[in-house]
C-alpha positions, 0 to 999 in steps of 0.5 A: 383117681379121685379117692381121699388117700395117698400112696401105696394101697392094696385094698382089703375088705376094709375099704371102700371106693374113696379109699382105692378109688372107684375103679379099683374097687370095682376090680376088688369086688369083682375080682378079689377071689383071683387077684390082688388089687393095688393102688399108687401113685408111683408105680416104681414104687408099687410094683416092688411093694406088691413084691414084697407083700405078695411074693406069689404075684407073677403079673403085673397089670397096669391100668391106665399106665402107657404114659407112666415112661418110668417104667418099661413094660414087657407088653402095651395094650392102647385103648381107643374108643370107638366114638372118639379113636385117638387119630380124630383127637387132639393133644389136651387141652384142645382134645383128651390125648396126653401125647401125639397120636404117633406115640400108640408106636410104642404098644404092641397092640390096639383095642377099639374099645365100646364097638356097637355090636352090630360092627360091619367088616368094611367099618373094621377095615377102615378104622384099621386102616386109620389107625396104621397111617400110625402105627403097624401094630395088630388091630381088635375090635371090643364090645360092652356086653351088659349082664341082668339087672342085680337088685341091691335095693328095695326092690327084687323086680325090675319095673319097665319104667325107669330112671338111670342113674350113671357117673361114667365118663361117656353112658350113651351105650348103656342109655341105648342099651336100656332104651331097647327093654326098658322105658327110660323116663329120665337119665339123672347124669353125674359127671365121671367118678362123681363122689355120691352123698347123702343128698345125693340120695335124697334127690333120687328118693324124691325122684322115685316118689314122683313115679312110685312104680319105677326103678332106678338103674344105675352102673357096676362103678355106681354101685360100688359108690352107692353101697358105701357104709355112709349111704348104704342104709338110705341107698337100700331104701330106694328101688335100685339095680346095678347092670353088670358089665362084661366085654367081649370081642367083636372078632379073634379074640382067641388071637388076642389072648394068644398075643397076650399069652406068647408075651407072657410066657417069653418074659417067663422064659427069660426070668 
C-alpha cells in the first residue's frame, strides 16, 4: 500500500519504502537474512513467481490477505485490535470492516492484537466470549513490546524530553508508552503510511531549534521512510531515534505457535 510501483516485486537492497512499500520495507529490514520479502497486487500471480525466483521457498506468508478469496489458504490467522475488535465495528463506510463481522468463521484462529500489558483474566474472558457470539474458533491475546531507542540521528544519547514523531494508523500505545520515561513535549502526528519529504524535515529541524535540548522519537515503520536516500543527509542532521517493536502474548503463546506448527506440517504431509 502506498508505494510509487506496480506489480510483482521482490525487494532488494536496491529498494527503498516507496518502492515495496512501507510495510514491506520494514520486514526486509528486519528480516532479509531469513526470509524473502515480496509484493503484489495479485497474489495469484505472486505466489508462482516467488516459486519461480526462489524454488527453496516452502511458506507463504500473506499479509493482510483474508479477503483476497482468490486464493485459498491452508491456514488464517484474523487480526483484531483490541481498542477497536471487529464485533463493535461496522461494514465501511460506516466502520473500518471490509465484510460482515460473521465472515472471521473462515480463520482457524483469532489474535487480539496491542493488549495493554496489564490485561486482567476476566477482560480475556469476556472479549472471548464476544468474539465466539461469532465464531468458535481459538482465542490469543498480543502485546506491543517496545526495544531501547536506536539512534540514527545527530544524537547517540537520548535526552528526557522529547518530540514523537509517528505516521502510524493508531500511536496511543506508544504515546503512553513514552509518556512513562520520557517527557513528551509535542507528538507532531501524520497520517498512516504518510510519504515524508524534505519539508517535512525542515519543519521538524525548526522544531528542534525551538527546544535545542530534546530528541525526536519516531517509529521502526518511520524510520524506514526517514532513512530514504532523498532525505537521509538532511534526516541524519536531526537528533532522531526510532523505537523497535516486537510482540509478544499475553498468554499461551507456546499453544499458538503449536497451532501454527500442526497446520504447517499437515500441509507438508500431504505435498
Amino acid at each position: 500500500y502506498g508505494r510509487a510501483t506496480k506489480g510483482f516485486r521482490m525487494a532488494t537492497p536496491q529498494d527503498t519504502a516507496a518502492s515495496v512499500g512501507d510495510e514491506p520495507m520494514q520486514f526486509y529490514r528486519k528480516y532479509h537474512n531469513r526470509v524473502k520479502v515480496a509484493v503484489g497486487e495479485d497474489r495469484v500471480f505472486a505466489v508462482p513467481a516467488i516459486l519461480q525466483e526462489h524454488e527453496a521457498v516452502n511458506l507463504i506468508l500473506l499479509d493482510d490477505g483474508f479477503q483476497h478469496r482468490r486464493l485459498r489458504p491452508h491456514f488464517s490467522i484474523v487480526l483484531s485490535d483490541y481498542y477497536r475488535p471487529f464485533y463493535k465495528d461496522f461494514l465501511l463506510p460506516a466502520g473500518q470492516l471490509r465484510e460482515s463481522r460473521h465472515g472471521v468463521r473462515r480463520a482457524d484462529m483469532v489474535v487480539v492484537t496491542k493488549c495493554p500489558t496489564d490485561l486482567q483474566e476476566d477482560e480475556m474472558m469476556r472479549i472471548e466470549h464476544s468474539i465466539r457470539r461469532y465464531a468458535d474458533l481459538p482465542v490469543f491475546f498480543s502485546r506491543i513490546h517496545y526495544g531501547a531507542p536506536v539512534p540514527f540521528g545527530s544524537q547517540q544519547t537520548l535526552n528526557k524530553d522529547i518530540i514523537l514523531v509517528t505516521g502510524i494508523g493508531y500511536a496511543k500505545p506508544l504515546y503512553e508508552y513514552t509518556a512513562q520515561g520520557f517527557r513528551v513535549l509535542e507528538h507532531i502526528s501524520f497520517a498512516d503510511h504518510h510519504v515524508y519529504t524534505l519539508a517535512d524535515i525542515a519543519r521538524l529541524l525548526k522544531r528542534v531549534d525551538q527546544s535545542p535540548r530534546c530528541s525526536l522519537v519516531t517509529t521502526e515503520k518511520d524510520w524506514v521512510k526517514l532513512t530514504a536516500p532523498e532525505l537521509l543527509r538532511a534526516a541524519e542532521k536531526l537528533p532522531f531515534f526510532y523505537i523497535p517493536i516486537e510482540i509478544d502474548f499475553v498468554k499461551s503463546g507456546q499453544d499458538f505457535d503449536a497451532m501454527v506448527l500442526t497446520a504447517i506440517q499437515r500441509v507438508s504431509s500431504n505435498t
